[in-house]
PDB file of the backbone (N, CA, C, O) and the ligand in Angstrom, with CONECT records:
HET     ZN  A 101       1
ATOM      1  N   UNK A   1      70.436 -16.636  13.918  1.00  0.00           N
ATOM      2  CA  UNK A   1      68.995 -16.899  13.869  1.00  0.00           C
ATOM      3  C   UNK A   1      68.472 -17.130  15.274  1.00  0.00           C
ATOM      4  O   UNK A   1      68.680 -18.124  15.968  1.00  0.00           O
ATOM      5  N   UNK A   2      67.765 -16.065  15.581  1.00  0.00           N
ATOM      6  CA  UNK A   2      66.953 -16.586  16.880  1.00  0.00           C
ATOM      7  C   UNK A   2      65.595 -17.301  17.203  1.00  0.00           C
ATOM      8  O   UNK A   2      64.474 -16.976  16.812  1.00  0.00           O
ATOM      9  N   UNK A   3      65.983 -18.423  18.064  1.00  0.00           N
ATOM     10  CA  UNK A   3      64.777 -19.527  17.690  1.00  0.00           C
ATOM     11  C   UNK A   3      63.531 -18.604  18.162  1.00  0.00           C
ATOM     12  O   UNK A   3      63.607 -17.683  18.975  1.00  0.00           O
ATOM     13  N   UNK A   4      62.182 -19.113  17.374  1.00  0.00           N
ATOM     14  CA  UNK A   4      61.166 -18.847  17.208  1.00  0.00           C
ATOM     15  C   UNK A   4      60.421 -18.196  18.190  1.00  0.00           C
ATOM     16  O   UNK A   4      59.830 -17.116  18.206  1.00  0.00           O
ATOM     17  N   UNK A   5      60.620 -19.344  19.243  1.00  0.00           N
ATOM     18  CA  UNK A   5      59.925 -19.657  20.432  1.00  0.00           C
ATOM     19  C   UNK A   5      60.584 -19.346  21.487  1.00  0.00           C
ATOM     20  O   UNK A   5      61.698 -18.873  21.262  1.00  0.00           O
ATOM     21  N   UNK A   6      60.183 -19.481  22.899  1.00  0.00           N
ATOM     22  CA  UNK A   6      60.960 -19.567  23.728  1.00  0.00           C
ATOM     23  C   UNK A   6      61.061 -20.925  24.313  1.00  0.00           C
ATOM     24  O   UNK A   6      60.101 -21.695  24.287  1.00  0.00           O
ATOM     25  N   UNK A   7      62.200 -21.233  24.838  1.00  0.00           N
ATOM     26  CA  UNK A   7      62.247 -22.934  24.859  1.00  0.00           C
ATOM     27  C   UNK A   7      61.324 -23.441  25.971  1.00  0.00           C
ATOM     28  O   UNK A   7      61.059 -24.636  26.102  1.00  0.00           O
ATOM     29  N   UNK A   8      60.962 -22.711  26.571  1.00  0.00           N
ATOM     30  CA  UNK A   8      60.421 -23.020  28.260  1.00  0.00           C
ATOM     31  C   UNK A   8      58.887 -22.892  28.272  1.00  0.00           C
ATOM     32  O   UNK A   8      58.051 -23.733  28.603  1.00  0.00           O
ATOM     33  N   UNK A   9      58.698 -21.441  27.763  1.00  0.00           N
ATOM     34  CA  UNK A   9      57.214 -21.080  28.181  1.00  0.00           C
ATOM     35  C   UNK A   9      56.791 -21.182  26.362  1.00  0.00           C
ATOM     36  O   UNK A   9      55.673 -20.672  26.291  1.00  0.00           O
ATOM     37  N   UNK A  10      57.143 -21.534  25.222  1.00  0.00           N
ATOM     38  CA  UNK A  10      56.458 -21.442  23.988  1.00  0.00           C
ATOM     39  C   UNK A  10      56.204 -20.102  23.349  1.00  0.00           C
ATOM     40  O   UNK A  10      55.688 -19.877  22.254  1.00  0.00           O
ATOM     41  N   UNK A  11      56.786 -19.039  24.475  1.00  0.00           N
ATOM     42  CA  UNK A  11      56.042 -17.586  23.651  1.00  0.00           C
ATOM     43  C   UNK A  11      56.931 -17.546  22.481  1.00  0.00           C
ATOM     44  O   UNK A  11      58.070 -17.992  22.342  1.00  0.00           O
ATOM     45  N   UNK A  12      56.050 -16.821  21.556  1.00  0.00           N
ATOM     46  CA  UNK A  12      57.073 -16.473  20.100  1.00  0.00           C
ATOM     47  C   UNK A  12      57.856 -15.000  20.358  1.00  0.00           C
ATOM     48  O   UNK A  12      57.414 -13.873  20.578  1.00  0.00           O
ATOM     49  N   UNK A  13      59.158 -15.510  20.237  1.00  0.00           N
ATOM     50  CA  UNK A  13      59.813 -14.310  20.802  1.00  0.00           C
ATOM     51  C   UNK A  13      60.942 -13.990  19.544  1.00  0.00           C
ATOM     52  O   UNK A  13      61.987 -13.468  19.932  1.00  0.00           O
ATOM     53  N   UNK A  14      60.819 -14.261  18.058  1.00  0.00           N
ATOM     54  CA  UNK A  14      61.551 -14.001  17.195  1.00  0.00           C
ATOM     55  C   UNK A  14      61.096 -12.700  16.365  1.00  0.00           C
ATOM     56  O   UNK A  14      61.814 -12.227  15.484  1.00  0.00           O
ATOM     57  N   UNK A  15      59.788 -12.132  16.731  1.00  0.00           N
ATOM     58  CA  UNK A  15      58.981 -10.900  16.010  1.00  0.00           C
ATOM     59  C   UNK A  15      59.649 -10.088  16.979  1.00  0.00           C
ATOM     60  O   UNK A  15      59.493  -8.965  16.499  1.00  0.00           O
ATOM     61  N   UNK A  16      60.236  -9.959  17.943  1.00  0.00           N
ATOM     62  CA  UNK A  16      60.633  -8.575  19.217  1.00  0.00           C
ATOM     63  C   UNK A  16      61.906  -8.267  18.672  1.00  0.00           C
ATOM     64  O   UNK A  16      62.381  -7.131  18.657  1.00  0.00           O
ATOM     65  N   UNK A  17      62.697  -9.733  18.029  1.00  0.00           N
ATOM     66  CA  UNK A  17      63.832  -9.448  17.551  1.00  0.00           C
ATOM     67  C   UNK A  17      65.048  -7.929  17.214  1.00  0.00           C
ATOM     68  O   UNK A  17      65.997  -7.352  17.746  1.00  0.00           O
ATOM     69  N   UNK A  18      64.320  -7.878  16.164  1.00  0.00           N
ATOM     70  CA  UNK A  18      64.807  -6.863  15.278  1.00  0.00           C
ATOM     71  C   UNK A  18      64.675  -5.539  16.317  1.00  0.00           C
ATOM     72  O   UNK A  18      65.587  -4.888  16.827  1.00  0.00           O
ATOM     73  N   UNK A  19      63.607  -5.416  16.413  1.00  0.00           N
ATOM     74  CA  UNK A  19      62.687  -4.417  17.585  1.00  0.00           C
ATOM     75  C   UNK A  19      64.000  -3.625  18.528  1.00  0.00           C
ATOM     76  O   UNK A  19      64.517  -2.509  18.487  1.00  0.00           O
ATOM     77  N   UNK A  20      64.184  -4.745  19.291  1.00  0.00           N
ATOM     78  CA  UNK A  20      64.962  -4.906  20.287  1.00  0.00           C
ATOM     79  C   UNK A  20      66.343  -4.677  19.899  1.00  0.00           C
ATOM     80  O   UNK A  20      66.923  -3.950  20.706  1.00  0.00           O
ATOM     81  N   UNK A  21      67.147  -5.114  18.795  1.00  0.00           N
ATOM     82  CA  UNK A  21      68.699  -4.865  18.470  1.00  0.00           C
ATOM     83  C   UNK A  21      68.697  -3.631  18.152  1.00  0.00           C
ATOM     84  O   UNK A  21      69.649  -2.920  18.472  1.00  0.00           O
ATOM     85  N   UNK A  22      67.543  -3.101  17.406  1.00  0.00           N
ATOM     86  CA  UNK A  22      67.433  -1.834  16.474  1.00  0.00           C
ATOM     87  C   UNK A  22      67.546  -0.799  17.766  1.00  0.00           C
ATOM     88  O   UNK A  22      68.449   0.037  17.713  1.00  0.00           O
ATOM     89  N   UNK A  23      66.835  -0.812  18.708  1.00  0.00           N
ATOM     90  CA  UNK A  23      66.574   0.261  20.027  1.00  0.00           C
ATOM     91  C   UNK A  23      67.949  -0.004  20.769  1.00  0.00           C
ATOM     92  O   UNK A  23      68.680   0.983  20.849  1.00  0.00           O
ATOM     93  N   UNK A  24      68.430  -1.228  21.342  1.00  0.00           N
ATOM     94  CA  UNK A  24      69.560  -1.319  21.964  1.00  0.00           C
ATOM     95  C   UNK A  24      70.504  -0.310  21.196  1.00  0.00           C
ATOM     96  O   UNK A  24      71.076   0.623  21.759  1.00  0.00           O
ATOM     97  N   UNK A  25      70.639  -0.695  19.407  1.00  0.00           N
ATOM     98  CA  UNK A  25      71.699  -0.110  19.538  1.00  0.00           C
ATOM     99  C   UNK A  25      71.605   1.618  19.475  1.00  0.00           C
ATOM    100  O   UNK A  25      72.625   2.307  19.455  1.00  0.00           O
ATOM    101  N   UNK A  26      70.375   2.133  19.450  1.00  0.00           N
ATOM    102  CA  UNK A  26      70.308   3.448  19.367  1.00  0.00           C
ATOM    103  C   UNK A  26      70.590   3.753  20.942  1.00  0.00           C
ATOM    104  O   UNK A  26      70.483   4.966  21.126  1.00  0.00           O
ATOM    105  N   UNK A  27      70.938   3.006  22.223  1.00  0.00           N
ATOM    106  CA  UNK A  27      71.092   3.322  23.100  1.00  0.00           C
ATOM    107  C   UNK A  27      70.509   2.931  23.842  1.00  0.00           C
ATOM    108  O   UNK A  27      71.059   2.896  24.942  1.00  0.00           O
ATOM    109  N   UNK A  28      69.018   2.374  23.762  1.00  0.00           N
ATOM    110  CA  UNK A  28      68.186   2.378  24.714  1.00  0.00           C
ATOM    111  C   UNK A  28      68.338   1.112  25.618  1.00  0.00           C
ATOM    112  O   UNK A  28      68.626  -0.001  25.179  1.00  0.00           O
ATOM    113  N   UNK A  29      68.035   1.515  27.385  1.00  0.00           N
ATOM    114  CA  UNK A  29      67.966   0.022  28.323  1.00  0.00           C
ATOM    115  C   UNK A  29      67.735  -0.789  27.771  1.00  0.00           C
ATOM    116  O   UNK A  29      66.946  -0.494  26.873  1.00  0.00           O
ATOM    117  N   UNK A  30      68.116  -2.203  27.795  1.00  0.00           N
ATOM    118  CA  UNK A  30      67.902  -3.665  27.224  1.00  0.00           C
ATOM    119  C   UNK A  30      66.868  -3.841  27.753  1.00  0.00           C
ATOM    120  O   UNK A  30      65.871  -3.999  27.049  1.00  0.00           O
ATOM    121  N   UNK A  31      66.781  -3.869  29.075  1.00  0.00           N
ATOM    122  CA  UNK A  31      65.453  -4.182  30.142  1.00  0.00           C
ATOM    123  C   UNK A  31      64.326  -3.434  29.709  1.00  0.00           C
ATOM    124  O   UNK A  31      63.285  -3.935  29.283  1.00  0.00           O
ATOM    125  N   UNK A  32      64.565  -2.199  29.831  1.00  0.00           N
ATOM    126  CA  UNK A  32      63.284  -1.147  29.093  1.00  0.00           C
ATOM    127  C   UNK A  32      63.160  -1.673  28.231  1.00  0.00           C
ATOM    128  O   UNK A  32      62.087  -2.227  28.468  1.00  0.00           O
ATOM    129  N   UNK A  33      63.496  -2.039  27.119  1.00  0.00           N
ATOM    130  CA  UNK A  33      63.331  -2.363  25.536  1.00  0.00           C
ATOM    131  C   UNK A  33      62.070  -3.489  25.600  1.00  0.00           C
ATOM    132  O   UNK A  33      60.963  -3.570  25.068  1.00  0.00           O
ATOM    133  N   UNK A  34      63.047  -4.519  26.781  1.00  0.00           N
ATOM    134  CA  UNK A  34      62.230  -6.008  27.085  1.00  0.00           C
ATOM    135  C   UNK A  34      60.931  -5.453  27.231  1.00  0.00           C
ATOM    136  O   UNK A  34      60.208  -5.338  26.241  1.00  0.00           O
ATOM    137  N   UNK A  35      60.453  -4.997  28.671  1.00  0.00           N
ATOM    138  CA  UNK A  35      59.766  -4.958  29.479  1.00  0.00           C
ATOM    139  C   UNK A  35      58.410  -3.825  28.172  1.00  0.00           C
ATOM    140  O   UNK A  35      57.202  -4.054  28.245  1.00  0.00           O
ATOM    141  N   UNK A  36      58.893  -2.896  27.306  1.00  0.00           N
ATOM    142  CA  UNK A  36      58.333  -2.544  26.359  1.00  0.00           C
ATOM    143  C   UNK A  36      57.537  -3.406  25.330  1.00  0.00           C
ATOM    144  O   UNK A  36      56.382  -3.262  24.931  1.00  0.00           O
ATOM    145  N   UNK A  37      58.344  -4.211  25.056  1.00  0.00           N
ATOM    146  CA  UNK A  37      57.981  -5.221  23.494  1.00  0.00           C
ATOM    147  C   UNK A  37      56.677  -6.356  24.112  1.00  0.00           C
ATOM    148  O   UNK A  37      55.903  -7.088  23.495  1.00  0.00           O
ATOM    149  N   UNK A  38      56.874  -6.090  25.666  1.00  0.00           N
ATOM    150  CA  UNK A  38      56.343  -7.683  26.099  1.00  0.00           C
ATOM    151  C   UNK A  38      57.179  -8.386  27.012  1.00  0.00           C
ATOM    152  O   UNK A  38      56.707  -8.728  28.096  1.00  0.00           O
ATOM    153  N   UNK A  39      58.221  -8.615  26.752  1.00  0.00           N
ATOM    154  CA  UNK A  39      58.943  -9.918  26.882  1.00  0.00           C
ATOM    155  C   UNK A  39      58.877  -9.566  28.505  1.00  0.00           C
ATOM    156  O   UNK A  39      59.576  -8.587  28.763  1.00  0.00           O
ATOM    157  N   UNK A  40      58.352 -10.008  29.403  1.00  0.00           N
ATOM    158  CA  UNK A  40      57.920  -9.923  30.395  1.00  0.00           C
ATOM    159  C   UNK A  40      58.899 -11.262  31.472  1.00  0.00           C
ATOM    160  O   UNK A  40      59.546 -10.935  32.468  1.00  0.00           O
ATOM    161  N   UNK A  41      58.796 -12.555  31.023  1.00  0.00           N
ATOM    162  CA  UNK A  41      58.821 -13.469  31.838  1.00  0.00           C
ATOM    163  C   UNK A  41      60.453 -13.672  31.903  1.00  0.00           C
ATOM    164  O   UNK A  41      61.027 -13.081  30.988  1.00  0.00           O
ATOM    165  N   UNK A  42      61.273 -14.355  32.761  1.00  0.00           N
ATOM    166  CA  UNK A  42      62.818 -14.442  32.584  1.00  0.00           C
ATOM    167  C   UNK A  42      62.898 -15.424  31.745  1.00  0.00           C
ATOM    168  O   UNK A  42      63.668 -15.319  30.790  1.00  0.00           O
ATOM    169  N   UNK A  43      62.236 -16.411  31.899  1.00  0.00           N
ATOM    170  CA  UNK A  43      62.709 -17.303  30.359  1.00  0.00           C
ATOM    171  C   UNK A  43      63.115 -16.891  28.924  1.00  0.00           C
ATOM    172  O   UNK A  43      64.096 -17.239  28.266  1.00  0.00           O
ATOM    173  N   UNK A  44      62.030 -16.001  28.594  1.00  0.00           N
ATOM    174  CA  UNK A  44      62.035 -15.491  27.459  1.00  0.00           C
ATOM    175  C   UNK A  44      62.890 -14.442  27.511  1.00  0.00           C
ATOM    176  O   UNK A  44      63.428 -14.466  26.404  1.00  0.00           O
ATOM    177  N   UNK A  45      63.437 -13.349  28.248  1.00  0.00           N
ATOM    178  CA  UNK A  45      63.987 -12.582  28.547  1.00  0.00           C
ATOM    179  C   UNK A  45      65.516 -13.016  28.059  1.00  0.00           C
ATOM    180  O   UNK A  45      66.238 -12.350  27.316  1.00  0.00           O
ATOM    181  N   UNK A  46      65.810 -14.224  28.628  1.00  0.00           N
ATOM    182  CA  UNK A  46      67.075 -15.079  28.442  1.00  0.00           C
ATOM    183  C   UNK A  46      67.157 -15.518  26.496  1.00  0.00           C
ATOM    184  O   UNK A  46      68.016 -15.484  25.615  1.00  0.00           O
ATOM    185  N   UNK A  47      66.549 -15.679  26.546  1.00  0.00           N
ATOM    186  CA  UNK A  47      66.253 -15.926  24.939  1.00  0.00           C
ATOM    187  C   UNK A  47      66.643 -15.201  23.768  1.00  0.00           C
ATOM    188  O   UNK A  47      66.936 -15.584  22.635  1.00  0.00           O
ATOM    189  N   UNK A  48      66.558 -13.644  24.490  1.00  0.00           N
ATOM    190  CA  UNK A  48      67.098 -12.718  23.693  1.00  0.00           C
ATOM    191  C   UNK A  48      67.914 -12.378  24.251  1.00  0.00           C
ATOM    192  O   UNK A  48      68.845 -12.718  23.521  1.00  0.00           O
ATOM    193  N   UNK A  49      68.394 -11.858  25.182  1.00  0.00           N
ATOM    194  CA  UNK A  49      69.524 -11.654  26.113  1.00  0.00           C
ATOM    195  C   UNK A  49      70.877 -12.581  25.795  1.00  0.00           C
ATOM    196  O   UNK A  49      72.055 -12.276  25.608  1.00  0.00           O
ATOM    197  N   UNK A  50      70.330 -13.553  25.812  1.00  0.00           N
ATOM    198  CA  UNK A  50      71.927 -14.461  25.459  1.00  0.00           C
ATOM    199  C   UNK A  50      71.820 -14.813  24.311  1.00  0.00           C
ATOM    200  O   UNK A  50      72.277 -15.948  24.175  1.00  0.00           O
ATOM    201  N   UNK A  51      71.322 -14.269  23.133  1.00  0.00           N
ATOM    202  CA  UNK A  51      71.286 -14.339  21.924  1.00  0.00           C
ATOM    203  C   UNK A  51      72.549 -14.123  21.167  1.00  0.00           C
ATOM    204  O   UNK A  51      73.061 -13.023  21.377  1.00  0.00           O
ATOM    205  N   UNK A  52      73.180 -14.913  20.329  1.00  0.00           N
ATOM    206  CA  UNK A  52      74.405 -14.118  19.565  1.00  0.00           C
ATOM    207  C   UNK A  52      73.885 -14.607  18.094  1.00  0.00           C
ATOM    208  O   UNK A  52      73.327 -15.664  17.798  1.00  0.00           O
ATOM    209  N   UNK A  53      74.305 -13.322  17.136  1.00  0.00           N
ATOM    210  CA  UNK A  53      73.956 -13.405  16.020  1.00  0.00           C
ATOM    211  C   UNK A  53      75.064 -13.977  15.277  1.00  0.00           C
ATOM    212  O   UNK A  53      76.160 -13.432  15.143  1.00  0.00           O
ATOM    213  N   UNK A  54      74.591 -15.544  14.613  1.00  0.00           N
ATOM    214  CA  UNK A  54      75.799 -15.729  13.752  1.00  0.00           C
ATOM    215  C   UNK A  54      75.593 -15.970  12.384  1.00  0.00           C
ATOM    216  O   UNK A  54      76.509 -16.163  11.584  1.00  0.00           O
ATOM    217  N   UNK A  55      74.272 -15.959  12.081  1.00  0.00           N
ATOM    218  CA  UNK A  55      73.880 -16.396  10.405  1.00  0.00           C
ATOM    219  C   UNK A  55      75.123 -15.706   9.849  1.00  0.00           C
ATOM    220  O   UNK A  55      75.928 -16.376   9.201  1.00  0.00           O
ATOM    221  N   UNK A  56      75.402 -13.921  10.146  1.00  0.00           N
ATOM    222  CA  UNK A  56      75.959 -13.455   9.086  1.00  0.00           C
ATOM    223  C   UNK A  56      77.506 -14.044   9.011  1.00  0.00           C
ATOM    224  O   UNK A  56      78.109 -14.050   7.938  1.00  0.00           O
ATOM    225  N   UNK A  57      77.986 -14.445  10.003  1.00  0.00           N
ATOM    226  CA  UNK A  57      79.456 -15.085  10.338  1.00  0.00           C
ATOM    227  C   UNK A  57      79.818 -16.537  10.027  1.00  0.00           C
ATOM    228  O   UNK A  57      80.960 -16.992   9.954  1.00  0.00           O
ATOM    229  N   UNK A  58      78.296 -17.404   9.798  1.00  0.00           N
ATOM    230  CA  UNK A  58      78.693 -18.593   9.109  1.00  0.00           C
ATOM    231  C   UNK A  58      77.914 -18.764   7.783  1.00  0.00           C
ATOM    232  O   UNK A  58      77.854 -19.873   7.253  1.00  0.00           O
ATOM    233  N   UNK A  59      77.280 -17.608   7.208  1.00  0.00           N
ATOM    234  CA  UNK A  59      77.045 -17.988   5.967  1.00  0.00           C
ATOM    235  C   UNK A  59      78.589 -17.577   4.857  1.00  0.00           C
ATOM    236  O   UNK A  59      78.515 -16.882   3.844  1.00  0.00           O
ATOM    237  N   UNK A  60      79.531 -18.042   5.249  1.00  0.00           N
ATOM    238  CA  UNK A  60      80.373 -18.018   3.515  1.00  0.00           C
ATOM    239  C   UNK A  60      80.528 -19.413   3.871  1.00  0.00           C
ATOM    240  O   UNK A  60      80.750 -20.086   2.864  1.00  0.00           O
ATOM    241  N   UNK A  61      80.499 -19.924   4.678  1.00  0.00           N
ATOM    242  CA  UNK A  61      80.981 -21.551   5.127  1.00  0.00           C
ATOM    243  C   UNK A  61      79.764 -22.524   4.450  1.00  0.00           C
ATOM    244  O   UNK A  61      80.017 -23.705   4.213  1.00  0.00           O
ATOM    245  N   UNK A  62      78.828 -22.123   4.243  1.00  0.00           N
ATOM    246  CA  UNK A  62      77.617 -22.992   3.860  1.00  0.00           C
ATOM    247  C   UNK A  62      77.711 -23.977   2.881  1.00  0.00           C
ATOM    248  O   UNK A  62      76.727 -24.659   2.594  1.00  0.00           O
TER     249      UNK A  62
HETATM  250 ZN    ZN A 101      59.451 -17.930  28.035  1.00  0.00          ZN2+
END
């Protein structure tokens, strides 16, 4: 789950989400992807960038 927001500057950066994994994995620059959706500032940039997805890896543990 990627938080909402960004922790620093408040932008909502959980709608670029999907956006962004979906294009990465068809190939496309991470940076291009960013610099496309918005995500403009390094805070937020970091937000998704060091993102790891684990809902699907700790939901049998719930
Ligand atoms: Zn930010």
């Amino acid at each position: 789950m990627l938080p909402v927001r960004c922790f620093s500057c408040g932008k909502v950066v959980s709608n670029v989400w999907e956006e962004y994994k979906q294009r990465v994995a068809e190939g496309e620059d991470a940076a291009a992807v960013l610099d496309d959706l918005g995500v403009v500032r390094y805070c937020c940039r970091r937000m998704i960038l060091s993102h790891v997805e684990l809902v699907d890896t700790l939901a049998p543990y719930q």
